[in-house]
C-alpha positions in Angstrom: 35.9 33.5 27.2 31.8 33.7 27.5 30.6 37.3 27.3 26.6 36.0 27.3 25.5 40.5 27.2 26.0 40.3 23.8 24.5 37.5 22.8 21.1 36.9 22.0 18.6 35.2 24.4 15.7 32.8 24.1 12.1 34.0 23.6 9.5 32.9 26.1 8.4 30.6 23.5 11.9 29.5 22.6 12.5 28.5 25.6 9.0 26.5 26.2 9.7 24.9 23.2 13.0 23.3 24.4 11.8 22.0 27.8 9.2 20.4 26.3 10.4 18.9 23.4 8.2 20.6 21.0 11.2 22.9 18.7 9.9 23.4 15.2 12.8 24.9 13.9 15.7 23.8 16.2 18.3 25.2 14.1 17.0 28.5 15.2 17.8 28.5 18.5 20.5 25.3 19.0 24.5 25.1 17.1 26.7 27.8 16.0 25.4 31.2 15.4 27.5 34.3 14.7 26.4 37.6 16.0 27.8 40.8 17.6 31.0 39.9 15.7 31.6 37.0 17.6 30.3 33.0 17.4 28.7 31.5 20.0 26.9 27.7 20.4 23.9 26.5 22.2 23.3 23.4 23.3 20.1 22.0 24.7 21.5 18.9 27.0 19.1 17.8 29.8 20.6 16.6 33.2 24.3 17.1 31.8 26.6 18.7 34.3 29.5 20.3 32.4 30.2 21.0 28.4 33.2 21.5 26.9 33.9 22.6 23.0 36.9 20.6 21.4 38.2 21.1 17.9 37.1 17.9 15.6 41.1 17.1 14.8 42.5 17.3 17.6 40.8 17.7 20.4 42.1 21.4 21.2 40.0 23.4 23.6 37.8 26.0 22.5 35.5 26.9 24.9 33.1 26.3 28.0 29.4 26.5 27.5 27.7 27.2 30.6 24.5 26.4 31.6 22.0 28.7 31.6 18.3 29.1 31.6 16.0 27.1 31.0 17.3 24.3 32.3 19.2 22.1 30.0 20.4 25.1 27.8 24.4 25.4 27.7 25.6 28.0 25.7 29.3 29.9 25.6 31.3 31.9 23.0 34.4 30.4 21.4 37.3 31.9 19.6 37.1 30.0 15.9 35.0 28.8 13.3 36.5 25.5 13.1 34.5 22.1 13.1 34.0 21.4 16.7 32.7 18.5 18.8 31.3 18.5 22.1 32.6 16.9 25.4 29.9 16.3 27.8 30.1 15.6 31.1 26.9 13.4 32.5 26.4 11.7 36.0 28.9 8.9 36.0 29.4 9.0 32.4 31.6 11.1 29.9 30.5 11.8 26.1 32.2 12.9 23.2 30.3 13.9 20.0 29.7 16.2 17.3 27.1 18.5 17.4 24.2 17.7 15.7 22.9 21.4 14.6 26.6 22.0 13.4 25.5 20.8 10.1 23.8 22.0 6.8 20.9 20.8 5.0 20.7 17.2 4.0 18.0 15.9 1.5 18.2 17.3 -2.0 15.4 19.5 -3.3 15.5 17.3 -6.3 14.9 14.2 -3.9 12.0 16.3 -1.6 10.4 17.0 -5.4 10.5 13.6 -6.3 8.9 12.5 -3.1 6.2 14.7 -3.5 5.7 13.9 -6.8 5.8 10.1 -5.6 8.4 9.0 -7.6 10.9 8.4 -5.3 11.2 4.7 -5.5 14.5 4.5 -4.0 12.6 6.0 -1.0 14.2 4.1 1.9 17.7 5.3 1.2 16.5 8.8 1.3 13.9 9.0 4.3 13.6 7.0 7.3 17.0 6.0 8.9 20.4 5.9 6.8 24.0 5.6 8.2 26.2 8.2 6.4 29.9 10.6 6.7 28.6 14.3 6.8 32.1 16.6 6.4 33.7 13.2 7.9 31.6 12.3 10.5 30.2 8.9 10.6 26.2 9.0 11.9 22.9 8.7 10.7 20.6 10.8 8.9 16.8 10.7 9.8 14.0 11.4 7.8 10.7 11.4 8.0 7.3 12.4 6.5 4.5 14.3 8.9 3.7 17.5 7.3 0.8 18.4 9.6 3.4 17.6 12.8 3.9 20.6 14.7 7.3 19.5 16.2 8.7 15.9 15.4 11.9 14.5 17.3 13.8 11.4 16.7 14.4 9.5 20.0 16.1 6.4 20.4 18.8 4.3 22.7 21.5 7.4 22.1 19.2 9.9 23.5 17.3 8.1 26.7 13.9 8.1 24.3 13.9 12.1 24.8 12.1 14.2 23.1 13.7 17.0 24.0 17.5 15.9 22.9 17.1 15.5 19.1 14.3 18.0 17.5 14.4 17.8 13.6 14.4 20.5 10.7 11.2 20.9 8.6 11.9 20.8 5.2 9.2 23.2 4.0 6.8 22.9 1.8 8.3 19.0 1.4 6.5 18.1 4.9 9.5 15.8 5.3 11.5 16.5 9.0 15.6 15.6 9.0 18.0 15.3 11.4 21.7 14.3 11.2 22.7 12.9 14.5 26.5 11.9 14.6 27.8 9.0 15.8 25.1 6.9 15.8 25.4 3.5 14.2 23.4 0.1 12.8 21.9 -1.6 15.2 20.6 1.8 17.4 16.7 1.5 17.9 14.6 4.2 17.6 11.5 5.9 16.8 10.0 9.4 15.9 8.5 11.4 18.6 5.8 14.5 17.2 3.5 17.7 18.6 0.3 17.4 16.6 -1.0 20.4 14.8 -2.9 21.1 18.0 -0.1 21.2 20.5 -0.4 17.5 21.8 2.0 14.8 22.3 1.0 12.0 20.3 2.2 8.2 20.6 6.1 7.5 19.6 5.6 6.1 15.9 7.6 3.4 14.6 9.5 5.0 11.6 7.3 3.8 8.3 10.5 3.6 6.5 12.6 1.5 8.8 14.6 -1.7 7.2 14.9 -3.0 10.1 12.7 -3.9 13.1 12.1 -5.1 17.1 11.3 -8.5 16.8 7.4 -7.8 18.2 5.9 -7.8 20.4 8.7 -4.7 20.9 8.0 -2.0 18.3 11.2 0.3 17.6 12.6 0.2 14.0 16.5 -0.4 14.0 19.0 1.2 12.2 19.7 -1.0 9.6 23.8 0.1 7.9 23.4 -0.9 4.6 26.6 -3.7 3.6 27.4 -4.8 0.3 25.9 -8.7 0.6 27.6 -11.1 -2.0 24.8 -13.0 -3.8 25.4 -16.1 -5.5 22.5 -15.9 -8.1 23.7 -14.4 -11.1 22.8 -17.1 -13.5 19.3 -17.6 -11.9 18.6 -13.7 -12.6 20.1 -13.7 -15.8 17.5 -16.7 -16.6 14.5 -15.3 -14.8 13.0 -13.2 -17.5 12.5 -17.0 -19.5 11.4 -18.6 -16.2 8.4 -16.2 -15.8 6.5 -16.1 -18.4 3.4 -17.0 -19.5 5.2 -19.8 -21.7 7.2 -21.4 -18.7 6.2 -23.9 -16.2 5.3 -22.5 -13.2 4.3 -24.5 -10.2 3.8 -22.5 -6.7 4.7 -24.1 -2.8 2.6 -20.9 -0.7 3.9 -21.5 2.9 3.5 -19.7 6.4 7.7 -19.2 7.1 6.4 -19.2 10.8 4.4 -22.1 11.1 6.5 -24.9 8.1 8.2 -26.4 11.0 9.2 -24.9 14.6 12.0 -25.6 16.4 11.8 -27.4 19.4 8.3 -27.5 19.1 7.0 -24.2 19.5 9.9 -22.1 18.5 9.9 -19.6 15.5 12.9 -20.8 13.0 15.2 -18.1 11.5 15.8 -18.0 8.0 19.3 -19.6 7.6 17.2 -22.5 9.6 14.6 -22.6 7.0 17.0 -22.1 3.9 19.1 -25.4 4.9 15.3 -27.4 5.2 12.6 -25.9 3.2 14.9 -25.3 0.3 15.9 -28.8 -0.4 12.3 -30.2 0.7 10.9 -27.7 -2.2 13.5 -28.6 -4.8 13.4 -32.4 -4.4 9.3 -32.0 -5.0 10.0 -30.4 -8.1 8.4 -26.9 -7.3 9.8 -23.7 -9.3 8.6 -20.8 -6.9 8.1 -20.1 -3.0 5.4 -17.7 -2.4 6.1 -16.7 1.1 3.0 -14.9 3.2 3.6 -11.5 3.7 7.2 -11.0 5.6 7.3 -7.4 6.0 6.7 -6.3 9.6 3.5 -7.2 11.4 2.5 -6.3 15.0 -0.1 -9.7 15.1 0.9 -12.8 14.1 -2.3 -14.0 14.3 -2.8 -11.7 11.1 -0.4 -14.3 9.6 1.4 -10.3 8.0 -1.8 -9.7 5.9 -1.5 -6.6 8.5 1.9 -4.9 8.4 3.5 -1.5 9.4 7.2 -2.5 8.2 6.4 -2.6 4.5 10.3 -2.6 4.0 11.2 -4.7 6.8 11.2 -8.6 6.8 10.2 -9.7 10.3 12.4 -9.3 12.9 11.0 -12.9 13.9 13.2 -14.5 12.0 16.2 -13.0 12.8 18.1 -10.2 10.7 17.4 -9.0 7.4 20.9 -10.9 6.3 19.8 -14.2 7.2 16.2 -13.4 4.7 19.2 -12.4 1.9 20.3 -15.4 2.4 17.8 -17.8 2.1 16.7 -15.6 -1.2 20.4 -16.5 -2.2 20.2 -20.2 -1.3 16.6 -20.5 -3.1 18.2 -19.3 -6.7 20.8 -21.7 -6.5 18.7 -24.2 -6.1 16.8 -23.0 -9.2 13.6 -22.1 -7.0 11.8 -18.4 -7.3 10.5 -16.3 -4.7 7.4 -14.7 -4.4 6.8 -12.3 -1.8 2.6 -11.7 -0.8 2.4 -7.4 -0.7 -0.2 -5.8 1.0 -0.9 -2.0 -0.5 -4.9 -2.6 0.6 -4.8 -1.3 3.8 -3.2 -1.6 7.3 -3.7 -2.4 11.1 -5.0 1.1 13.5 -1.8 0.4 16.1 -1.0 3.7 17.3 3.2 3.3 16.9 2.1 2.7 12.9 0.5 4.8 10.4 -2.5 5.8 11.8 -3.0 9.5 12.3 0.9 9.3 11.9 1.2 13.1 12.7 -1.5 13.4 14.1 -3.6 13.4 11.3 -5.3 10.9 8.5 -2.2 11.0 6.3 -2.0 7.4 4.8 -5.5 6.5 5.3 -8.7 8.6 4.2 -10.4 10.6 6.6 -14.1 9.7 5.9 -14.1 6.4 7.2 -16.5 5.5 4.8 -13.8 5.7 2.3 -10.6 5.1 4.7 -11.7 2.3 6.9 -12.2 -1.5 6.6 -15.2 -2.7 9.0 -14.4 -6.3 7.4 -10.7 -6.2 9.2 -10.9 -3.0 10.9 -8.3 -1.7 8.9 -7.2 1.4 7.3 -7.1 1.9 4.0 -4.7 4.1 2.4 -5.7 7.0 0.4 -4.4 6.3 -2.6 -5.1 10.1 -4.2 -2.0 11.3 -2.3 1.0 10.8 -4.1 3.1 10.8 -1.6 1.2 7.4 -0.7 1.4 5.9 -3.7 5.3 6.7 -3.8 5.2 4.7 -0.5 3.8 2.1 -1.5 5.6 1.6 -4.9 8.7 2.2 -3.5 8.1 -0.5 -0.7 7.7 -2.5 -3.9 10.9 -1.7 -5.4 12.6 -2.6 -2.5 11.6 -5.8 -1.8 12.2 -6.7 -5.8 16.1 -5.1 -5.8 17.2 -5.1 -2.6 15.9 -8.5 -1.8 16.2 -9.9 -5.3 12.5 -11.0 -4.8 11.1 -12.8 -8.3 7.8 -11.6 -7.8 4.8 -10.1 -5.9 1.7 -11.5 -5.2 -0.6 -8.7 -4.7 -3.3 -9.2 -1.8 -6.8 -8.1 -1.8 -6.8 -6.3 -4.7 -10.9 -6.8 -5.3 -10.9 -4.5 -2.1 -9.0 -1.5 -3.7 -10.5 -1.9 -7.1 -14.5 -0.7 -5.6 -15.2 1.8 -3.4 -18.5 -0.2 -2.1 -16.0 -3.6 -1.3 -18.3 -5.0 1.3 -20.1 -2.0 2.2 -24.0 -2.0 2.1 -26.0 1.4 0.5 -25.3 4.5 2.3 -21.5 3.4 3.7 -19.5 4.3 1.1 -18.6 7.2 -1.2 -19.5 7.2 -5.2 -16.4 8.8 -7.4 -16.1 11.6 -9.3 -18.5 10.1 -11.8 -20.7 8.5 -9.8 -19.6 5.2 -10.1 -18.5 2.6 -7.6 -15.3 1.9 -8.9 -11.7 3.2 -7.2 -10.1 5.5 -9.8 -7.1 6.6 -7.6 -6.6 3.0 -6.6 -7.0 1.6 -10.5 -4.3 4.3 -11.3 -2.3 3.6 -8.7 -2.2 -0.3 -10.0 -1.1 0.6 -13.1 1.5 2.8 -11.5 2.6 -0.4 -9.7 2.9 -2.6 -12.5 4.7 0.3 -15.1 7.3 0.8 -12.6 8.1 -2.9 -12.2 8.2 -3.5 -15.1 10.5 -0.6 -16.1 13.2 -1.1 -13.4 13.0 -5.3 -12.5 12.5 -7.1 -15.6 11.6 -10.1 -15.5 9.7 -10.0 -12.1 6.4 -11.1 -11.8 3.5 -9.3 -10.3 0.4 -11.6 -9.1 -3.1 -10.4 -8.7 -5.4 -12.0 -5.9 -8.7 -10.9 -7.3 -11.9 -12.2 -7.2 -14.2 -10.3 -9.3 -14.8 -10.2 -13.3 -12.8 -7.2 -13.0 -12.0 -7.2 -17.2 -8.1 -7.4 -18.5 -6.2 -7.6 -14.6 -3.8 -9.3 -16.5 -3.8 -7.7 -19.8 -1.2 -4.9 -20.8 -1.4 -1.1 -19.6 -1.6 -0.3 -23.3 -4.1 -2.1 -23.6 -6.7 -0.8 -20.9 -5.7 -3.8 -18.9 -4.4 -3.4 -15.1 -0.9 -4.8 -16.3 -0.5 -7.6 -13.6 1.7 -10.9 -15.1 -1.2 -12.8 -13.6 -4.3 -13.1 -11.6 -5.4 -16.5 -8.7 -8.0 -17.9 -10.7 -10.3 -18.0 -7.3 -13.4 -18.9 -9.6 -12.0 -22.4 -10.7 -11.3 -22.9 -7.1 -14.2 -22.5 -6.3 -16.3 -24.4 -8.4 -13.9 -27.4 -8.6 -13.4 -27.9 -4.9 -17.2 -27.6 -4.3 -17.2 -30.4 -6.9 -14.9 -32.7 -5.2 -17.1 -32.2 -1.6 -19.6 -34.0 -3.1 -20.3 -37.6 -2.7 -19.7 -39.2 -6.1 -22.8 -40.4 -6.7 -23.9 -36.3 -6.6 -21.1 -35.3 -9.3 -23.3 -35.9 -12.0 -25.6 -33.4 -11.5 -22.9 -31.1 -10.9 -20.8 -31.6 -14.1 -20.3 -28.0 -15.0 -18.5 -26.8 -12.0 -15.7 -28.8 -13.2 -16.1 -27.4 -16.7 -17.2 -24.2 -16.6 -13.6 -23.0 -15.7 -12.4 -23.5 -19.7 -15.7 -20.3 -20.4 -13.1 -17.9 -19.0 -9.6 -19.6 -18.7 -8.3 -18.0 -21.6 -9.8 -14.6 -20.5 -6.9 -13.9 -17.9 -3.6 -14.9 -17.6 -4.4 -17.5 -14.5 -2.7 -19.4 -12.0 -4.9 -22.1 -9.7 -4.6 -21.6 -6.2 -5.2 -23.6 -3.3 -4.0 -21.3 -0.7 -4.1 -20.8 2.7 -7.9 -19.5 2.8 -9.1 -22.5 1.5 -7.5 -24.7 4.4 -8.6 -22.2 7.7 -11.6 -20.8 10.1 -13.3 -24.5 10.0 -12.9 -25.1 6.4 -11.0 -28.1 7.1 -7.8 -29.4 5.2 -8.3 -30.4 1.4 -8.0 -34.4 2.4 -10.6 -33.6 4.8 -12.7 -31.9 2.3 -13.2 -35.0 0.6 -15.9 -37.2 0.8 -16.0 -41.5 1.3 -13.9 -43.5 3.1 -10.2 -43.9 4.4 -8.8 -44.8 1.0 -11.4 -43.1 -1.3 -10.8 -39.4 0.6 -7.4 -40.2 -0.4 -7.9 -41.4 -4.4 -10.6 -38.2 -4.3 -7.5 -35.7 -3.3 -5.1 -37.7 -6.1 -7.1 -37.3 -8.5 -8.2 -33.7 -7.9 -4.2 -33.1 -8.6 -3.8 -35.4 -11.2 -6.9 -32.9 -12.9 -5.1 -29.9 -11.8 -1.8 -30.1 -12.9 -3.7 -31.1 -16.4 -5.7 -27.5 -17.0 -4.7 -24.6 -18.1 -3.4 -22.2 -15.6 0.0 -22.1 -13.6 0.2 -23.7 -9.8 -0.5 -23.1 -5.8 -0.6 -25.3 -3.6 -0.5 -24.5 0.5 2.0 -26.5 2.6 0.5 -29.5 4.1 -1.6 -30.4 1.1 1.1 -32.1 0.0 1.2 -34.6 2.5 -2.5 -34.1 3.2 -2.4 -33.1 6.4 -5.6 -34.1 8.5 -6.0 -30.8 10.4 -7.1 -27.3 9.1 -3.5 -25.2 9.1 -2.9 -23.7 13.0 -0.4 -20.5 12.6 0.6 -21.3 16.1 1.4 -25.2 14.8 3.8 -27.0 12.4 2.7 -29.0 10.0 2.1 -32.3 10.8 5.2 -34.2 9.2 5.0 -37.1 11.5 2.1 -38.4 8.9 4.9 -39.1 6.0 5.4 -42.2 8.7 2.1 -43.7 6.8 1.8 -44.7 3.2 -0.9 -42.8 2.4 0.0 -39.8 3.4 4.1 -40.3 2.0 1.9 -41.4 -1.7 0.0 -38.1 -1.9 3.7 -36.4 -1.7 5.5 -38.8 -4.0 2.4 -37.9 -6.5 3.0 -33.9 -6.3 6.7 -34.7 -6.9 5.6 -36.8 -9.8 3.4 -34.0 -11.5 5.3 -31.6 -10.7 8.4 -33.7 -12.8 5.6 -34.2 -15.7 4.6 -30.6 -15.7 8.2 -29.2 -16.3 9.0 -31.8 -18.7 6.4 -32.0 -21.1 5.7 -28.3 -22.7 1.9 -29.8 -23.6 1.2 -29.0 -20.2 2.2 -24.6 -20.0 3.3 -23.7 -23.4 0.2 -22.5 -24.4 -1.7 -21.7 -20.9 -2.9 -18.3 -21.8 -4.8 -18.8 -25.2 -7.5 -21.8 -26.9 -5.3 -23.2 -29.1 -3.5 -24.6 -25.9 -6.7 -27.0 -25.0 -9.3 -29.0 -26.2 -12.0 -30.9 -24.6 -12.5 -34.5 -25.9 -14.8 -35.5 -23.5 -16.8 -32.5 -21.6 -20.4 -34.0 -21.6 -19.8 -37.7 -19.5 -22.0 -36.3 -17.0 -23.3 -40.0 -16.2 -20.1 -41.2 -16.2 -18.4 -38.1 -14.2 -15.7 -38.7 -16.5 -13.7 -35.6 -18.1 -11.0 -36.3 -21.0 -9.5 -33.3 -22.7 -6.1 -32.4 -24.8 -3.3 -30.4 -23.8 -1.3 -29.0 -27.0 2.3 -27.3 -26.8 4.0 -25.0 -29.6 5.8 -28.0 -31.4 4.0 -30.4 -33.4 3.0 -33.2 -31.9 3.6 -32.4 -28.5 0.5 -33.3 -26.7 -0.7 -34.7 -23.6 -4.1 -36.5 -23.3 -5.5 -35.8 -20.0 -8.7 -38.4 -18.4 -10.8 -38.3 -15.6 -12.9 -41.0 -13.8 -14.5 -39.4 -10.7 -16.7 -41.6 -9.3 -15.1 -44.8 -7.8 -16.4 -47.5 -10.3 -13.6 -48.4 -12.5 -14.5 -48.0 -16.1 -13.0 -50.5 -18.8 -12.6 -50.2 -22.2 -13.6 -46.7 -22.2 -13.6 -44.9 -25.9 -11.7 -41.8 -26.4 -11.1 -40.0 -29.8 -7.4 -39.1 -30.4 -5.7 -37.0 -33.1 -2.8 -39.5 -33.6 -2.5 -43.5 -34.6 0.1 -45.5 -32.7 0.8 -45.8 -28.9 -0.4 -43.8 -26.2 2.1 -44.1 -23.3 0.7 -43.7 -19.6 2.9 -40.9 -18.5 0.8 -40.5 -15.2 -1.5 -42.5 -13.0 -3.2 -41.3 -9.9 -3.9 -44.8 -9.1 -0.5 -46.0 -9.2 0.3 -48.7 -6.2 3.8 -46.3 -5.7 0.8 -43.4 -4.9 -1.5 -45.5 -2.5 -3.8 -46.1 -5.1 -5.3 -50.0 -6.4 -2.5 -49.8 -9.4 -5.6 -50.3 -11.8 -4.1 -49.0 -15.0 -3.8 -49.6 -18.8 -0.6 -51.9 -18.5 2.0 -48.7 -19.4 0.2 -47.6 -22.4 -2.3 -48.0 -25.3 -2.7 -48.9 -28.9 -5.3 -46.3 -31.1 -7.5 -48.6 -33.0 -8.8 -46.8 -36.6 -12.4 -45.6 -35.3 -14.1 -42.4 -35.6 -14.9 -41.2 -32.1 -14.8 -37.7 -30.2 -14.3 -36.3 -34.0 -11.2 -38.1 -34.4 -10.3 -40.7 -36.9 -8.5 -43.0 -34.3 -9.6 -44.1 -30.8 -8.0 -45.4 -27.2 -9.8 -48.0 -25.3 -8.7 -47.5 -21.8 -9.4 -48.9 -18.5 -10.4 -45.8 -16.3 -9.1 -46.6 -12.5 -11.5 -45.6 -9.8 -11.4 -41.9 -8.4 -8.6 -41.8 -10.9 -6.5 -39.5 -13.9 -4.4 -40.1 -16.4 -1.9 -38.4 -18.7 -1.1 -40.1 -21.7 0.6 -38.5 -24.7 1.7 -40.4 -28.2 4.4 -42.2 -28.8 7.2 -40.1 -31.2 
């Protein structure tokens, strides 16, 4: 029976609120309410026709809500307090489902607290979207974070993308907005729909804590149900904390997961695609670590992800979030780490992503002078909100334990340690002291770093930084920023400026192959030679290097060969493995039809080949980090351009004599002091026939003769190939 005098009606405002879309407290005015000693339920349910109240078990009737105004509003009286569902009746359609302001509060204040606190780093199982049973009923719970919002609905494929069906509860002071909606599964798309502070609509947003995503150029985030996925990898966890350190050979294949080969041409593979190629490829070179470019979700490619809005989605280009489980899976039993590149710096100004999210500068900084990048016209995030830095750390988190990721190479972190990072006088803000450097962003690194380090052991955590910033990779404790290591940009720098010369130059430019070993011991270093280096009319590395057909090619050998020998872990960029021709093209594969041509196949058998030397002979990463590792033997050869210098590991005797010749005149009977008598054995040549080289050599080896030379009491005489190194290490 409906007997509507007793019950209460709408307000004016109410009742504005509902038609359009804008309820801030929904759970006023919609669901069961008792009053005049009876219960009653609203429902708001634009362009339904008839609505029925059923009992949850068994479908027994309990009442008719009738509409009544505005329009939309159905609303009736029913005779008991038992869990009820409703059964609507829509043009051509029937529905049956639980009503969504039937049920209590969801999030925990204990959970709200440690959000605002930010330290909630299990963050995307709280907020954003999360399948669930609520008092038996199977749906999902929505969550999100827009304290300024006026009104915020979440709108998706169960609701026609209306605002108007699904207005959430506001969580005060929290600023977080929840919604239970019943019966809604993985796979649903959706979004958030919000009222600014000052009554307007503002753009749908893209939820910022969505785990999955639209392939783009859609936008909606997907419900994601989260299923217990059987990894394979125990052994290579359980063995990662002695894989990563500063001790252990570590020796980097960056790639573009995009652009390493497309299918069919111009297709974009998936990653069970790339797990059954790339994966083998890697392994057979002898590499110990991916480092995939940024994966999480990125509205431009052309940003190759250095620009997401998904920072706990992979791509939705490469098919679901299983498939990227996967390939993490099929990587560690292969023996090969994975490093993810992480981008807290800033992000891109698409209006479904963070920007004004509610309507307001939330993530980013309002004075553009502190919250905007003119370099990428960017946002950067403000970073003296905890509630950001949570974010951000949690998005961390998840991609280390949820995706069993090894480790994370941070990106542009010179931008966040400076407030004047490419800004001339006047554009940006001093801090509290005066000064020009970032405190909330330094404290926020540290943050980072403790927290990995605390809850994934063993992970790594890479800085790309390219100032003298002091200790990036020394411990909290100690003052330092607590990264595991820092890109050496500096020695990349100097040494590939080096190599652009034309021999006959070198010798005037000595130091920039030897100035590295001032600071190499400063840091805890690995050598890159990414992606940057190889982009924007830089040209490839083999085109980088000066003289002819065969002498570009020794040139890029021998660069390796020098490489692999100092002190510092590896990166190397796909292609420069095969030395591909053309500068990287995001929108191209790499060129593998050049391993057709000897040349070409000889710079990849010579990677394999160091990379095979480097893991076997301890010499060569024992002691990376500190002097005692290296010593130069010959630093000084500046007519010569020749470069001879002594890796030493832990053990005694384990030692690996590294030589130079970089000019193409071959140099014979060359004098180098060695600590030990005997026989030298030629573990490596650049110049090997098997390489493309002349196969100019020292015949397998070399006898010490008893003469004082370099400081030492015995000396090799060896015959230095053209454009050439060597490793040689003593006979035991």
């Amino acid at each position: 029976m409906n007997d509507f005098v007793t019950v209460p009606s709408l307000t004016p405002e109410q009742a504005w609120q509902l038609q359009t879309g804008a309820v801030r407290d929904p759970f006023a005015v919609l669901g069961p309410f008792d009053a005049n000693g009876g219960r009653f339920i609203r429902a708001f349910l634009p362009g339904a026709q008839q609505v029925e109240v059923v009992t949850r078990t068994d479908g027994r009737h309990l009442g008719t809500l009738l509409p009544v105004p505005p329009d939309g509003l159905f609303m009736g009286s029913v005779a008991s307090t038992e869990p009820y569902r409703l059964r609507i009746t829509w043009p051509g359609a029937k529905q049956e489902t639980e009503d969504p302001y039937s049920f209590g509060l969801l999030l925990s204040d204990t959970d709200l607290h440690l959000f605002n606190e930010g330290r909630l780093f299990r963050m995307a199982f709280t907020l954003g979207a999360n399948v669930t049973t609520i008092d038996g009923v199977r749906g999902t719970r929505f969550a999100v974070w827009a304290p300024n919002a006026r009104a915020v609905s979440v709108i998706g494929d169960f609701d026609t993308w209306d605002p108007r069906r699904h207005p959430m509860r506001l969580r005060h002071p929290s600023g977080v907005w929840e919604l239970f909606v019943p019966r809604v599964g993985a796979g649903a798309r959706y979004k958030f729909s919000m009222v600014g502070a000052e009554g307007n609509r503002l753009p749908d947003k893209a939820d910022p804590l969505a785990r999955a995503t639209e392939a783009p150029p859609a936008t909606a985030s997907i419900v994601d149900d989260v299923m217990s996925f059987i990894w394979h990898d125990t052994a290579w966890m359980k063995s990662r904390p002695q894989r990563q350190t500063h001790e252990a050979p570590i020796s980097i294949y960056e790639m573009h997961a995009a652009s390493w080969f497309r299918p069919d041409g111009d297709g974009t593979a998936s990653w069970d695609q790339l797990a059954e190629r790339l994966v083998p490829y890697v392994a057979g070179l002898g590499f110990t670590h991916i480092e995939l470019m940024p994966v999480a979700e990125h509205p431009f490619g052309g940003s190759w992800g250095y620009q997401p809005l998904g920072l706990f989605a992979p791509s939705g280009r490469f098919g679901p979030i299983e498939g990227f489980k996967r390939f993490v899976d099929q990587c560690h039993r292969a023996d090969i780490g994975v490093i993810v590149d992480w981008v807290p710096a800033h992000f891109p100004t698409d209006t479904h992503g963070l920007a004004r999210f509610d309507g307001t500068p939330l993530y980013e900084h309002a004075d553009p002078r502190e919250g905007f990048h003119q370099d990428w016209n960017t946002y950067i995030y403000n970073m003296g909100r905890n509630e950001v830095q949570g974010f951000l750390i949690a998005s961390a988190i998840h991609w280390l334990e949820e995706f069993h990721i090894d480790g994370l190479r941070v990106d542009a972190v010179a931008s966040m340690l400076y407030r004047d990072y490419s800004r001339k006088q006047g554009e940006w803000i001093p801090n509290a002291f005066g000064g020009r450097e970032n405190l909330e962003a330094i404290g926020f690194l540290r943050h980072f770093n403790a927290v990995v380090a605390e809850r994934c052991p063993g992970a790594m955590t890479i800085a790309e930084e390219s100032t003298a910033w002091p200790g990036v990779s020394h411990p909290i404790r100690d003052g330092g920023l607590g990264f595991t290591f820092k890109w050496n940009m500096g020695w990349m720098h100097d040494t590939l400026h080096y190599m652009q010369l034309e021999p006959l130059y070198r010798q005037w430019h000595h130091n920039d192959m030897t100035f590295g070993l001032m600071y190499a011991f400063a840091e805890h270093f690995v050598l890159p030679l990414s992606h940057d280096e190889v982009v924007y009319g830089k040209g490839s590395l083999i085109e980088k290097m000066p003289g002819d057909y065969w002498q570009r090619f020794a040139n890029l050998r021998a660069y390796f060969g020098f490489m692999w020998g100092h002190p510092g872990k590896k990166l190397l960029f796909m292609g420069g493995e095969i030395a591909q021709w053309r500068e990287w093209n995001h929108d191209a594969s790499i060129e593998w039809d050049l391993l057709d041509r000897p040349a070409h196949r000889g710079i990849q058998t010579l990677l394999r080949d160091l990379n095979r030397c480097y893991g076997s002979s301890p010499a060569l990463y024992q002691r990376d980090s500190v002097s005692t590792g290296f010593r130069w033997v010959v630093g000084n050869d500046t007519t010569n351009s020749v470069f001879a210098f002594l890796r030493q590991g832990v053990e005694e005797g384990s030692l690996i004599l590294v030589v130079c010749n970089l000019t193409p005149v071959p140099r014979h009977n060359y004098g180098i002091g060695v600590p030990r008598p005997g026989y030298w054995h030629e573990v490596l040549n650049t110049d090997a026939a098997i390489y493309g080289g002349s196969n100019m050599g020292n015949g397998g080896g070399s006898e010490t003769v008893p003469q004082q030379m370099h400081g030492e009491a015995q000396t090799l005489y060896l015959t230095l190939p053209p454009l050439a190194t060597l490793f040689l290490s003593p006979s035991s």
